[in-house]
mmCIF file of the N, C-alpha and C atoms, coordinates in Angstrom:
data_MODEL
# 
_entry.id   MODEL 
# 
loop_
_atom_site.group_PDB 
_atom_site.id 
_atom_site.type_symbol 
_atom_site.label_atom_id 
_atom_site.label_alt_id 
_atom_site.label_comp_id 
_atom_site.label_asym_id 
_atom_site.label_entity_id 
_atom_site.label_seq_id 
_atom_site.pdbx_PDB_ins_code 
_atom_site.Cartn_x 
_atom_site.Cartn_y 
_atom_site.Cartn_z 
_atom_site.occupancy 
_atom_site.B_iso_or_equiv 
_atom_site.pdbx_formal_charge 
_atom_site.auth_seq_id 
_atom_site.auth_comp_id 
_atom_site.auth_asym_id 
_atom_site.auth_atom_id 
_atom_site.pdbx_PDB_model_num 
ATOM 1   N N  . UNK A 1 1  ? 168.354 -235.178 -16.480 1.00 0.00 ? 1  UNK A N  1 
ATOM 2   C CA . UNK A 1 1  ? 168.219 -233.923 -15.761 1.00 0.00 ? 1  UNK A CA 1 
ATOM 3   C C  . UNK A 1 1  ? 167.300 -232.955 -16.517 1.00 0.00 ? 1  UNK A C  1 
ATOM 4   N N  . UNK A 1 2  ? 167.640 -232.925 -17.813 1.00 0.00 ? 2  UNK A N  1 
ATOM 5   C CA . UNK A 1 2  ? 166.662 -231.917 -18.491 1.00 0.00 ? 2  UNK A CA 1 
ATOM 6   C C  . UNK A 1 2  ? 164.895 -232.479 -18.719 1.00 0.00 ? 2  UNK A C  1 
ATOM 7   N N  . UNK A 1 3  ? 164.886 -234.000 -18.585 1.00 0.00 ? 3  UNK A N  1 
ATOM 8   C CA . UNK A 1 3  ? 163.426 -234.228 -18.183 1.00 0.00 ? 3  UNK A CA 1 
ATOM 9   C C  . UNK A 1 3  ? 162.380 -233.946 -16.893 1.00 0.00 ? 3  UNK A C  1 
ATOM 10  N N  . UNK A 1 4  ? 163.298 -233.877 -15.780 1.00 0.00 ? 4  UNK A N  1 
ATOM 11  C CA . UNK A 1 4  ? 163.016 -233.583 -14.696 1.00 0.00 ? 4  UNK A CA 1 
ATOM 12  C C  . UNK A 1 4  ? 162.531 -231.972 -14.580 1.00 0.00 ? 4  UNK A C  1 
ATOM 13  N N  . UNK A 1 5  ? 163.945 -230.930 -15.506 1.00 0.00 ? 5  UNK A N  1 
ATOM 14  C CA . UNK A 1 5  ? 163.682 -229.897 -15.669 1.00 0.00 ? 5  UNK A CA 1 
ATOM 15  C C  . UNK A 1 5  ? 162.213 -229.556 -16.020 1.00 0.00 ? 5  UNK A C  1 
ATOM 16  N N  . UNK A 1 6  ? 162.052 -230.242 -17.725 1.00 0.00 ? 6  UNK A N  1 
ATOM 17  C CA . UNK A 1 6  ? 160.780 -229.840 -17.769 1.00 0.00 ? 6  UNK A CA 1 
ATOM 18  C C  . UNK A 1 6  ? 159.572 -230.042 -17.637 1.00 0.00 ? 6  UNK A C  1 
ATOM 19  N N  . UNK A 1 7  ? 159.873 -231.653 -17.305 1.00 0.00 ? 7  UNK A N  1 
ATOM 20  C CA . UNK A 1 7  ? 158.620 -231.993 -15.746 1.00 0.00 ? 7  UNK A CA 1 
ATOM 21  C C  . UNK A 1 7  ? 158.255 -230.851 -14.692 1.00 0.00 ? 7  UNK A C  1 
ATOM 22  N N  . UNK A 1 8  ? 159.530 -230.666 -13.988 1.00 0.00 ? 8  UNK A N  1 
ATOM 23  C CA . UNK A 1 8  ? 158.701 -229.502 -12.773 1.00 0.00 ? 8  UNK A CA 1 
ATOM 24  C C  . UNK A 1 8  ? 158.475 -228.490 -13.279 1.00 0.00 ? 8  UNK A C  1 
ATOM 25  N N  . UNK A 1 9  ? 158.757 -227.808 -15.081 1.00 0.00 ? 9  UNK A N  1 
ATOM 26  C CA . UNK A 1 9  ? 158.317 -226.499 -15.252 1.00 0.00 ? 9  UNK A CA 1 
ATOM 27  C C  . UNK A 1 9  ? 156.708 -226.594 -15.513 1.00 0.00 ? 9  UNK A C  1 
ATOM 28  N N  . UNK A 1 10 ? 156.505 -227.730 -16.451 1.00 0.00 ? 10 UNK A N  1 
ATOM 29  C CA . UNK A 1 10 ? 154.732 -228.187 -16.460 1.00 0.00 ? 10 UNK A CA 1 
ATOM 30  C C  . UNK A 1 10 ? 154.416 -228.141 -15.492 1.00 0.00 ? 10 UNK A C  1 
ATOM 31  N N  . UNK A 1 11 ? 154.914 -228.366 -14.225 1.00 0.00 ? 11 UNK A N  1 
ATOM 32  C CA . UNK A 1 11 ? 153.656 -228.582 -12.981 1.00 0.00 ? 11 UNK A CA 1 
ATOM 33  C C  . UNK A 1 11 ? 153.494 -227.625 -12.862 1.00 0.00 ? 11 UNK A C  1 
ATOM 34  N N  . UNK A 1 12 ? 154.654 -226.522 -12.272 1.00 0.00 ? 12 UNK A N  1 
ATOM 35  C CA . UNK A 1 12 ? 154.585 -225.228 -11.688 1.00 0.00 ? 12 UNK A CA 1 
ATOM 36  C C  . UNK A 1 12 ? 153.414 -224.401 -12.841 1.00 0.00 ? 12 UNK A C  1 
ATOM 37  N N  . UNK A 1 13 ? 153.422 -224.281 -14.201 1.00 0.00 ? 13 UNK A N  1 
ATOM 38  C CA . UNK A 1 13 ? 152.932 -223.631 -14.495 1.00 0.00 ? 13 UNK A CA 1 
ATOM 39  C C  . UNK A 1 13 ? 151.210 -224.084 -14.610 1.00 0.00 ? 13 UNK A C  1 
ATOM 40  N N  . UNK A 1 14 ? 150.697 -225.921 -14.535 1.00 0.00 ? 14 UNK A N  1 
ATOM 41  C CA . UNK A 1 14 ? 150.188 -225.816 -14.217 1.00 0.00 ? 14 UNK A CA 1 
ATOM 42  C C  . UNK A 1 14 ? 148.881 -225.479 -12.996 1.00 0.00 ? 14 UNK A C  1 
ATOM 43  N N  . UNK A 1 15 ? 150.083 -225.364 -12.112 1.00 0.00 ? 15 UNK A N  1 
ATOM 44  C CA . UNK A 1 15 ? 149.339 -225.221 -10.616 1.00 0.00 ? 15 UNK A CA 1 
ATOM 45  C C  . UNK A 1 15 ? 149.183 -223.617 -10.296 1.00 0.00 ? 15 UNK A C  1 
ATOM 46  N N  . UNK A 1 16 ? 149.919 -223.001 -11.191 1.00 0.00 ? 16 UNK A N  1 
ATOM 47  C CA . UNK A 1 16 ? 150.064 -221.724 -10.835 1.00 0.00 ? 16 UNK A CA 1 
ATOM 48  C C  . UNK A 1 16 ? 148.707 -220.718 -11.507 1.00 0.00 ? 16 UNK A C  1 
ATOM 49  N N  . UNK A 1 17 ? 148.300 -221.560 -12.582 1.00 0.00 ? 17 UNK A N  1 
ATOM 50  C CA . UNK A 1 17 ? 147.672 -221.075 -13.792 1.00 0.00 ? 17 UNK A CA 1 
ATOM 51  C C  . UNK A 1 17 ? 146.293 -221.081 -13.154 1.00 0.00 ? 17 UNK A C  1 
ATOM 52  N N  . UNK A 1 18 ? 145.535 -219.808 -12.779 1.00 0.00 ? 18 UNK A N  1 
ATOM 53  C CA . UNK A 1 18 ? 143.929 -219.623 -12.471 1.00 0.00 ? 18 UNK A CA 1 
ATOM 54  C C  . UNK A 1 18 ? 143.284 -220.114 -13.487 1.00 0.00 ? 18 UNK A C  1 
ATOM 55  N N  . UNK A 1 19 ? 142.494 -220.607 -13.737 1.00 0.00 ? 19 UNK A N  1 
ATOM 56  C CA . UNK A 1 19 ? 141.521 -221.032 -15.002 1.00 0.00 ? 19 UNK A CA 1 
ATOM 57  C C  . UNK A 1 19 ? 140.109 -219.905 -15.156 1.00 0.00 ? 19 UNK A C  1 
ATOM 58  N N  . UNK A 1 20 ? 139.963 -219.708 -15.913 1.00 0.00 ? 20 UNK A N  1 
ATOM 59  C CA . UNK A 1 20 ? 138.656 -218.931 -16.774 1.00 0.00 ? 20 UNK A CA 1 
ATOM 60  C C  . UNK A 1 20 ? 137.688 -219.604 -15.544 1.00 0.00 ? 20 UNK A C  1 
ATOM 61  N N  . UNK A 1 21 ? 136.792 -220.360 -15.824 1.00 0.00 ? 21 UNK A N  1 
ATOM 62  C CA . UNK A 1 21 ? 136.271 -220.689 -14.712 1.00 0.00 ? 21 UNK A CA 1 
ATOM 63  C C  . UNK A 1 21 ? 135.921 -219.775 -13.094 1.00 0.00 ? 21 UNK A C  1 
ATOM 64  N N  . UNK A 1 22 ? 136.966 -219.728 -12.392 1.00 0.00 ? 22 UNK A N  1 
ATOM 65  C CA . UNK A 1 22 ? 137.160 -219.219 -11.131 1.00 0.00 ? 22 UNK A CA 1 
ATOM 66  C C  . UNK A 1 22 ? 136.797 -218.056 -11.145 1.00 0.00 ? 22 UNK A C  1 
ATOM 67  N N  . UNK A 1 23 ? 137.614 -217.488 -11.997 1.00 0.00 ? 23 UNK A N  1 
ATOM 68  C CA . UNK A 1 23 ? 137.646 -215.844 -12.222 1.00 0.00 ? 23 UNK A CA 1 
ATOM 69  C C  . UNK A 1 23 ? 135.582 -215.426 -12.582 1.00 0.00 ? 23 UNK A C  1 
ATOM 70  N N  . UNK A 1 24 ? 134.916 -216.494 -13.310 1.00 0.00 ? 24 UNK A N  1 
ATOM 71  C CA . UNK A 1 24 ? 134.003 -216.547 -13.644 1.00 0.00 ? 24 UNK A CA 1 
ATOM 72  C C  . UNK A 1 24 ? 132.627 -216.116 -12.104 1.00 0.00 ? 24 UNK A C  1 
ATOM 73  N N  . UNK A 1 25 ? 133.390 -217.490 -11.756 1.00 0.00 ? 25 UNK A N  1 
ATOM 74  C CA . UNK A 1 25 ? 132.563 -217.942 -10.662 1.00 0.00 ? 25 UNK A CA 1 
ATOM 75  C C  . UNK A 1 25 ? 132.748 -216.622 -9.283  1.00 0.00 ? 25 UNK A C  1 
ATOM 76  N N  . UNK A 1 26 ? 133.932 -216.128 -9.305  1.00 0.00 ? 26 UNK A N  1 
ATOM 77  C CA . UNK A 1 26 ? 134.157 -215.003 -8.450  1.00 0.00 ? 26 UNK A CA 1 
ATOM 78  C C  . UNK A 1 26 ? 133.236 -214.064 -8.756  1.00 0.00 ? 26 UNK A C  1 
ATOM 79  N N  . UNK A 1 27 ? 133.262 -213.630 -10.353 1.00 0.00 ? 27 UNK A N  1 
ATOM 80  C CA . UNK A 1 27 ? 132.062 -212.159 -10.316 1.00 0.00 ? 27 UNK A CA 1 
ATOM 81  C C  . UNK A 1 27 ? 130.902 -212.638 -10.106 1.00 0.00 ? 27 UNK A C  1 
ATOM 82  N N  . UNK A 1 28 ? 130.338 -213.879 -10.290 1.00 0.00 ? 28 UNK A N  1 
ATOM 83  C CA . UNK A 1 28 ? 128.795 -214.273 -10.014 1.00 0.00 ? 28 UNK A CA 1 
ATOM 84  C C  . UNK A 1 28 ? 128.825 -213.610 -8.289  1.00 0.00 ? 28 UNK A C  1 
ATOM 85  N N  . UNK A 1 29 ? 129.755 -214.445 -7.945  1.00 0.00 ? 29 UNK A N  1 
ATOM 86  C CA . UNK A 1 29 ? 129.889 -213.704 -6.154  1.00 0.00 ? 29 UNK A CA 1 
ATOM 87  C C  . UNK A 1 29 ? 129.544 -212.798 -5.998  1.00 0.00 ? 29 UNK A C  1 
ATOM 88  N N  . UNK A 1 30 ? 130.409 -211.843 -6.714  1.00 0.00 ? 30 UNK A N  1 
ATOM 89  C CA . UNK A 1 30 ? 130.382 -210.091 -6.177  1.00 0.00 ? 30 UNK A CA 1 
ATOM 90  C C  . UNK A 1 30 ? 128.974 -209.714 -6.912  1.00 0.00 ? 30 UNK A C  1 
ATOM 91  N N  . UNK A 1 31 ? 128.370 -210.201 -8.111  1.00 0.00 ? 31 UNK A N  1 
ATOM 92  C CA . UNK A 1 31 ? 127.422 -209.753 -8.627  1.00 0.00 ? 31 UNK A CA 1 
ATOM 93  C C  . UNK A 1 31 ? 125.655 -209.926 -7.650  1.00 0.00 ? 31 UNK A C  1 
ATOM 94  N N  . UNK A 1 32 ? 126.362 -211.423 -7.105  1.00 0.00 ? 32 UNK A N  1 
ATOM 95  C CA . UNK A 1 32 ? 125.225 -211.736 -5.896  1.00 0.00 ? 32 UNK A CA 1 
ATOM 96  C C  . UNK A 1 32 ? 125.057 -210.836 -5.122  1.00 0.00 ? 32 UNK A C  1 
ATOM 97  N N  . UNK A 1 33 ? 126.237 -210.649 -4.272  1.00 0.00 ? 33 UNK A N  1 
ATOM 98  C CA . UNK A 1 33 ? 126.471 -210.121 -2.766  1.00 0.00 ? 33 UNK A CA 1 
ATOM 99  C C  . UNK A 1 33 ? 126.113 -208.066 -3.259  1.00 0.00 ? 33 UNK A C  1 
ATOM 100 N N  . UNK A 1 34 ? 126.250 -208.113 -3.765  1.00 0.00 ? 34 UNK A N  1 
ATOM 101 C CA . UNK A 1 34 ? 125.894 -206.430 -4.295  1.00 0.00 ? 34 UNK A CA 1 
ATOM 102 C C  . UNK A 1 34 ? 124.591 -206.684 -4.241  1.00 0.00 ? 34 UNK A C  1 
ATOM 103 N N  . UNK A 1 35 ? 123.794 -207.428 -5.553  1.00 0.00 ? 35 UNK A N  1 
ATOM 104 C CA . UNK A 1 35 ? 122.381 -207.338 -5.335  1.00 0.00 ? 35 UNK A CA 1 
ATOM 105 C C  . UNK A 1 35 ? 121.839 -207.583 -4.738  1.00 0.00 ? 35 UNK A C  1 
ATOM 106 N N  . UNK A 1 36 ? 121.967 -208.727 -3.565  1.00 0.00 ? 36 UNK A N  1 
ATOM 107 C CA . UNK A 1 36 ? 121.457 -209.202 -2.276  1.00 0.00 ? 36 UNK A CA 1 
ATOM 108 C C  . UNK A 1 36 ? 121.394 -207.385 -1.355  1.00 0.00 ? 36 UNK A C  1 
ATOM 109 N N  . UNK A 1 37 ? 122.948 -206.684 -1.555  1.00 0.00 ? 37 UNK A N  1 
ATOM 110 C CA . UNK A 1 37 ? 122.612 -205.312 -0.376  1.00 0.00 ? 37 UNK A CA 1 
ATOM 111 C C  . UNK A 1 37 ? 121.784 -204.576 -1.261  1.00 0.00 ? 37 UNK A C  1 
ATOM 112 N N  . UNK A 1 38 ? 121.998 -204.251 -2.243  1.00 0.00 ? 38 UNK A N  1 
ATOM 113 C CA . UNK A 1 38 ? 120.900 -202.875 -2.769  1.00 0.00 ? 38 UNK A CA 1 
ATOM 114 C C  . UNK A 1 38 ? 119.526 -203.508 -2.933  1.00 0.00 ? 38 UNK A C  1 
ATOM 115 N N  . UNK A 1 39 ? 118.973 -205.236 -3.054  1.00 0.00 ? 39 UNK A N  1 
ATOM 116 C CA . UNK A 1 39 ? 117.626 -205.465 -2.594  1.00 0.00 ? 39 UNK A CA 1 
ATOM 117 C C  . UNK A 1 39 ? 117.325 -204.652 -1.664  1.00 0.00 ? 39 UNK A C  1 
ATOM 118 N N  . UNK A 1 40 ? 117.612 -205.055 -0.217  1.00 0.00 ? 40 UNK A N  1 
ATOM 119 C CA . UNK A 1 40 ? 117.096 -204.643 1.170   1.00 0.00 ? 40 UNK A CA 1 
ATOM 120 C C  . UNK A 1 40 ? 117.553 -203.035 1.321   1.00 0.00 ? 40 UNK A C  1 
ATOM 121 N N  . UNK A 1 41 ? 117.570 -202.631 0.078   1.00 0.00 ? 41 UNK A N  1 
ATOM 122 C CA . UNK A 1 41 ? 117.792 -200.659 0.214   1.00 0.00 ? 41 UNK A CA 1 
ATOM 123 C C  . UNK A 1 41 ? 118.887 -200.530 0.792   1.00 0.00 ? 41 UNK A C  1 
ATOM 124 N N  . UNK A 1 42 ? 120.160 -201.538 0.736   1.00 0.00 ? 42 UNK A N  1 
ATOM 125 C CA . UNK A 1 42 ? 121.639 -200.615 1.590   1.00 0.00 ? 42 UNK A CA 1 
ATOM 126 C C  . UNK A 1 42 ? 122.015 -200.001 0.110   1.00 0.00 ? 42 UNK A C  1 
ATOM 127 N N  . UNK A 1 43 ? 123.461 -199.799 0.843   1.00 0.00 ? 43 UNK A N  1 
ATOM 128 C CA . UNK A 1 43 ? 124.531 -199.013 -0.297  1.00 0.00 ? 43 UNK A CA 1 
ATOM 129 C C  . UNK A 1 43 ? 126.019 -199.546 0.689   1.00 0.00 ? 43 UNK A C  1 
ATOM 130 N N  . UNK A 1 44 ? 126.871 -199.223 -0.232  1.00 0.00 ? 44 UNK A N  1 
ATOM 131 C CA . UNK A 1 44 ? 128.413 -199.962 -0.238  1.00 0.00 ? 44 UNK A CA 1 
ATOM 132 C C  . UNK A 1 44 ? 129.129 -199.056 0.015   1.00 0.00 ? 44 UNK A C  1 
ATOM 133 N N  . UNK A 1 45 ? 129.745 -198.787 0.926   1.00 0.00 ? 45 UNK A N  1 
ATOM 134 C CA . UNK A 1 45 ? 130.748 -197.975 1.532   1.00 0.00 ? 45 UNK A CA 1 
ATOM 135 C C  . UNK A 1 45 ? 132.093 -198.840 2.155   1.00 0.00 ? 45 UNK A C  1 
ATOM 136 N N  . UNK A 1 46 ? 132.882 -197.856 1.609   1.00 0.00 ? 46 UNK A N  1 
ATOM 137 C CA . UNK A 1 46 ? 134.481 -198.498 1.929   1.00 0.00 ? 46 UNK A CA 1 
ATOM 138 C C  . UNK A 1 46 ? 135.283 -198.246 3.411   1.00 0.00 ? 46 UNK A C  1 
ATOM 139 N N  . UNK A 1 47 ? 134.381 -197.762 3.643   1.00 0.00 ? 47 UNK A N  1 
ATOM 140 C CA . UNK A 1 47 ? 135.023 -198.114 5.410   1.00 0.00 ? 47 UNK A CA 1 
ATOM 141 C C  . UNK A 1 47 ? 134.296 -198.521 6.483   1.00 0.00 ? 47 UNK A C  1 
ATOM 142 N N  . UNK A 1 48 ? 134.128 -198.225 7.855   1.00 0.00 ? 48 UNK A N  1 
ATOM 143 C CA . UNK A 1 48 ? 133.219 -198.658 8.577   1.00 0.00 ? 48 UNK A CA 1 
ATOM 144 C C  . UNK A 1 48 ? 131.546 -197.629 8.820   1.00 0.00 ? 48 UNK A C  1 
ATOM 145 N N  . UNK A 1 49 ? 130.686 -198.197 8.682   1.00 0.00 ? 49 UNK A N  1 
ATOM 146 C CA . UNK A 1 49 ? 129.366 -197.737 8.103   1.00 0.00 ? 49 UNK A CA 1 
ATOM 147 C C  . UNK A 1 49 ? 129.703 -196.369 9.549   1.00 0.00 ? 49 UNK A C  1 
ATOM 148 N N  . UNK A 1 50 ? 128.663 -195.759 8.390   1.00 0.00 ? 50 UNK A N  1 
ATOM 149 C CA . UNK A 1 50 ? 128.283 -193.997 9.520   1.00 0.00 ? 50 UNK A CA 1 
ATOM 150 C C  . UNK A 1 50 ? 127.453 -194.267 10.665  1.00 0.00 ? 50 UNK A C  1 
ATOM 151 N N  . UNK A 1 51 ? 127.655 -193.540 11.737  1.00 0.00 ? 51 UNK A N  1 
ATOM 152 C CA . UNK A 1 51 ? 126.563 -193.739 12.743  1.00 0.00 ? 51 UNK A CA 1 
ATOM 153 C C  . UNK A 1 51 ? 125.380 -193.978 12.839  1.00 0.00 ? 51 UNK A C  1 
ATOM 154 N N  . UNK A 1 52 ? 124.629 -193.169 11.402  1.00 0.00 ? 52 UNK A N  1 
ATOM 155 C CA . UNK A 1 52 ? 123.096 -193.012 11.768  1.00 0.00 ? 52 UNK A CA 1 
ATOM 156 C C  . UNK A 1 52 ? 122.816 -194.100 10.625  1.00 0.00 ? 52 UNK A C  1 
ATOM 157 N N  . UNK A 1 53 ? 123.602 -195.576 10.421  1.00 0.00 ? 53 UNK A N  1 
ATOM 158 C CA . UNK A 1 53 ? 123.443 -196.477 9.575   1.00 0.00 ? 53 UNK A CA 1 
ATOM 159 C C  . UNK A 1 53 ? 123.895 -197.659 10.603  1.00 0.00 ? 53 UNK A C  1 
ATOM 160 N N  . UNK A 1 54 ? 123.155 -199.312 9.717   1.00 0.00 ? 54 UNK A N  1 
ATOM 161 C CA . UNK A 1 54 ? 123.512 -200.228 10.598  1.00 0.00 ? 54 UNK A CA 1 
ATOM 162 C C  . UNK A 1 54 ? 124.298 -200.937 9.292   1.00 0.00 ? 54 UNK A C  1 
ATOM 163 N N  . UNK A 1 55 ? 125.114 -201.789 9.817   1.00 0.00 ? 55 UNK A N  1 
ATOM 164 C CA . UNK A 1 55 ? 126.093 -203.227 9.193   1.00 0.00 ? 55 UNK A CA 1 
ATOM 165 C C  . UNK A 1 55 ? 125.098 -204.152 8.756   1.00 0.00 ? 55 UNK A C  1 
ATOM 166 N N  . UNK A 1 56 ? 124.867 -204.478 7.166   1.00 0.00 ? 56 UNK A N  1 
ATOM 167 C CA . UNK A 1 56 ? 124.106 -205.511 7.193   1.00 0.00 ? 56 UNK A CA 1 
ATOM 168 C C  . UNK A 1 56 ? 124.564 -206.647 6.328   1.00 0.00 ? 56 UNK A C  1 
ATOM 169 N N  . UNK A 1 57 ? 125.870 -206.590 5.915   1.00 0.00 ? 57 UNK A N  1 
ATOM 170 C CA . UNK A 1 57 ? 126.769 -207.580 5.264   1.00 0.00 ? 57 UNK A CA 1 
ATOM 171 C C  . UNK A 1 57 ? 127.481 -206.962 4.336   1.00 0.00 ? 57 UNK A C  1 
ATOM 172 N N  . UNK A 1 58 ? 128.423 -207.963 3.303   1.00 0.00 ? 58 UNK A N  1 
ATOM 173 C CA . UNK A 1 58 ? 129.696 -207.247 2.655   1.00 0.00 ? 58 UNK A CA 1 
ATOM 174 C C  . UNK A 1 58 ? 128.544 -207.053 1.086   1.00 0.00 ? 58 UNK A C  1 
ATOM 175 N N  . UNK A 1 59 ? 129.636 -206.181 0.570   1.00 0.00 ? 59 UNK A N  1 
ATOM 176 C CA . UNK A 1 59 ? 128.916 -206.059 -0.770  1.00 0.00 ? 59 UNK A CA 1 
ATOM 177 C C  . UNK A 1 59 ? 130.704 -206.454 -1.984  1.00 0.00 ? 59 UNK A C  1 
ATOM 178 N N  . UNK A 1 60 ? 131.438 -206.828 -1.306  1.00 0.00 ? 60 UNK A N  1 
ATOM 179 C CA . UNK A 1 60 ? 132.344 -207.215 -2.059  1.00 0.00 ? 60 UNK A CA 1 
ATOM 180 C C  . UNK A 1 60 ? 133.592 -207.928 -1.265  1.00 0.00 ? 60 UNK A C  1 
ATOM 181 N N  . UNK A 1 61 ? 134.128 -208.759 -1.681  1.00 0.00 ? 61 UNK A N  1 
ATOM 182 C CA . UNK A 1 61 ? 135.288 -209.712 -0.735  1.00 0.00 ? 61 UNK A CA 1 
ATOM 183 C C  . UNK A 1 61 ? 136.465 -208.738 -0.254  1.00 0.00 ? 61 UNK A C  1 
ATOM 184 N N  . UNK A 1 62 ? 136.455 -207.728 -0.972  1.00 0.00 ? 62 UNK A N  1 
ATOM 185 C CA . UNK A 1 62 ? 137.336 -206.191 -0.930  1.00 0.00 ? 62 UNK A CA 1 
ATOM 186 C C  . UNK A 1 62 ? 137.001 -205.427 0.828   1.00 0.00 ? 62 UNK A C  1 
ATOM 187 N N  . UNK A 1 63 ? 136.444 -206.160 1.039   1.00 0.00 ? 63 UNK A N  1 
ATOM 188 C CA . UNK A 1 63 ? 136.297 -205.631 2.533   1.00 0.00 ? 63 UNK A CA 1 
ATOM 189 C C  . UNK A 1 63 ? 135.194 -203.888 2.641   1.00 0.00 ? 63 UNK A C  1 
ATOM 190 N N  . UNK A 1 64 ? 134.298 -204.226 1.224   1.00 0.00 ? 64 UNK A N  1 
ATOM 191 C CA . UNK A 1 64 ? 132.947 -203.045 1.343   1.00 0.00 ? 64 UNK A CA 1 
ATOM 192 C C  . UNK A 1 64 ? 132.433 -203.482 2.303   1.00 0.00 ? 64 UNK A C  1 
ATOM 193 N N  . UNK A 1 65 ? 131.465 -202.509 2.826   1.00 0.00 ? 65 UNK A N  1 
ATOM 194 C CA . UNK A 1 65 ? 130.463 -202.697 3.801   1.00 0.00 ? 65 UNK A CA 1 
ATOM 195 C C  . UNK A 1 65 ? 129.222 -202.601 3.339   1.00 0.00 ? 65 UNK A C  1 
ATOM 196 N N  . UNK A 1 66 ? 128.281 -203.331 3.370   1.00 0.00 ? 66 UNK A N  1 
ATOM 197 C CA . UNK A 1 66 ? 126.812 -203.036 3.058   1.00 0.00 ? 66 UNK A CA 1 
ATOM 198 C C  . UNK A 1 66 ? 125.800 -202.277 4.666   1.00 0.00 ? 66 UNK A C  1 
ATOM 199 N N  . UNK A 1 67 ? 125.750 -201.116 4.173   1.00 0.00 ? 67 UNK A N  1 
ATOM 200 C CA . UNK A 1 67 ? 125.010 -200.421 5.305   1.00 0.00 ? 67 UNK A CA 1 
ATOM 201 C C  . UNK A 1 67 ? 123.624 -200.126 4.933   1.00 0.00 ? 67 UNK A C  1 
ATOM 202 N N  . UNK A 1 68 ? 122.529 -199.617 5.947   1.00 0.00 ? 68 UNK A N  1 
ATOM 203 C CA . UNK A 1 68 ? 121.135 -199.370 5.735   1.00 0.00 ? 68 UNK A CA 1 
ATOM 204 C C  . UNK A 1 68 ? 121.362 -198.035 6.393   1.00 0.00 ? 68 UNK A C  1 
ATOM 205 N N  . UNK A 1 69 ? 120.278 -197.199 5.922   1.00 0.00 ? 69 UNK A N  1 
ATOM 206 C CA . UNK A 1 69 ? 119.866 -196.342 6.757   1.00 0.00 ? 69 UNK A CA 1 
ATOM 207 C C  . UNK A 1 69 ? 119.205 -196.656 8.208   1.00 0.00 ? 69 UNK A C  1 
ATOM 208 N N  . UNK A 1 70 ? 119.263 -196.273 9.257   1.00 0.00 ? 70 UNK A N  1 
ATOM 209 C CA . UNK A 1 70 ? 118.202 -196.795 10.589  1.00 0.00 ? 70 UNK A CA 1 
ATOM 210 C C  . UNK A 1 70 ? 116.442 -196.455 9.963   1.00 0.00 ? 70 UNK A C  1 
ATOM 211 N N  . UNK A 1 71 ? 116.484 -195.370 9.700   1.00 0.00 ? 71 UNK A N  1 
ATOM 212 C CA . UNK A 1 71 ? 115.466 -194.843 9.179   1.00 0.00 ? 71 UNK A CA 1 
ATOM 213 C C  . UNK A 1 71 ? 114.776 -195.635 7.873   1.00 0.00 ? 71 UNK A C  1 
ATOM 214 N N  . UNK A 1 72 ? 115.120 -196.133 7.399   1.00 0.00 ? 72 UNK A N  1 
ATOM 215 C CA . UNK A 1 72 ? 114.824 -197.255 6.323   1.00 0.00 ? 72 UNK A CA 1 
ATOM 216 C C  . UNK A 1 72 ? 114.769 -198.368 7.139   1.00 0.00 ? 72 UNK A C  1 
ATOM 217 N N  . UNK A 1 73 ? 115.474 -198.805 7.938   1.00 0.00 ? 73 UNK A N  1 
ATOM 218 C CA . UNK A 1 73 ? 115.605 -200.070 8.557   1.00 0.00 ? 73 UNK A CA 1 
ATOM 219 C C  . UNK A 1 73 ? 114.278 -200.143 9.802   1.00 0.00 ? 73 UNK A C  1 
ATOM 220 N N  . UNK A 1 74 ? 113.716 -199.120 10.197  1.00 0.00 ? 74 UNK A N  1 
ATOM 221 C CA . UNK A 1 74 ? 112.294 -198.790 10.835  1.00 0.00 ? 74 UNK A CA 1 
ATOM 222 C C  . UNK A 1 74 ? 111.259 -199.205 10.341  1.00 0.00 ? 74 UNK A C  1 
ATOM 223 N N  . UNK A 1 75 ? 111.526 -198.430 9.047   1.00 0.00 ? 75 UNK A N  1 
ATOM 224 C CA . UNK A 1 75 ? 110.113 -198.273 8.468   1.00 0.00 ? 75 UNK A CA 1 
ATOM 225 C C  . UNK A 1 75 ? 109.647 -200.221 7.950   1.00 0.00 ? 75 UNK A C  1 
ATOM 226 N N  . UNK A 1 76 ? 110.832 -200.291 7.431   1.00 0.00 ? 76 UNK A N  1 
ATOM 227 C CA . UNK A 1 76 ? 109.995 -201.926 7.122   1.00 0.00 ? 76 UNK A CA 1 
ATOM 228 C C  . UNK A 1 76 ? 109.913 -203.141 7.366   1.00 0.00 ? 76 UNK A C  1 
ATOM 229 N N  . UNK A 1 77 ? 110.281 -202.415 9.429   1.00 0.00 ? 77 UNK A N  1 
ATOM 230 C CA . UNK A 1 77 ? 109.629 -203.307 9.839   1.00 0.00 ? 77 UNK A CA 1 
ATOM 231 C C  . UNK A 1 77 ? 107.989 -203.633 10.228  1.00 0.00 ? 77 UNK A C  1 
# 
């Protein structure tokens, strides 16, 4: 019984355990997805973009918004 015990405590803690790695690979994400919006001149706002702005993707998995100005979004086209 007590092998079993600490059989399932190894698993649990290994399955439970995030690795360095992930956590790694997550900020490359957010570090992308930010510089991908402030390339094309947006900015990151935490709720739903202002009127005189358009939606042009997330700037974080946090549910930011990457918005443009319209007026920026004119000119280069």
């Amino acid at each position: 019984m007590r092998t079993l015990c600490s059989l399932l405590l190894i698993c649990c803690l290994l399955f439970s355990y995030t690795t360095p790695a992930v956590g790694d690979l997550k900020h490359l994400i957010l570090k992308a997805q930010l510089a991908r919006c402030y390339k094309f001149g947006g900015f990151c706002y935490n709720s739903m973009c202002p009127p005189h702005t358009k939606f042009i993707g997330n700037c974080h998995p946090d549910h930011l918004h990457c918005c443009i100005n319209m007026k920026e979004l004119e000119g280069s086209t």
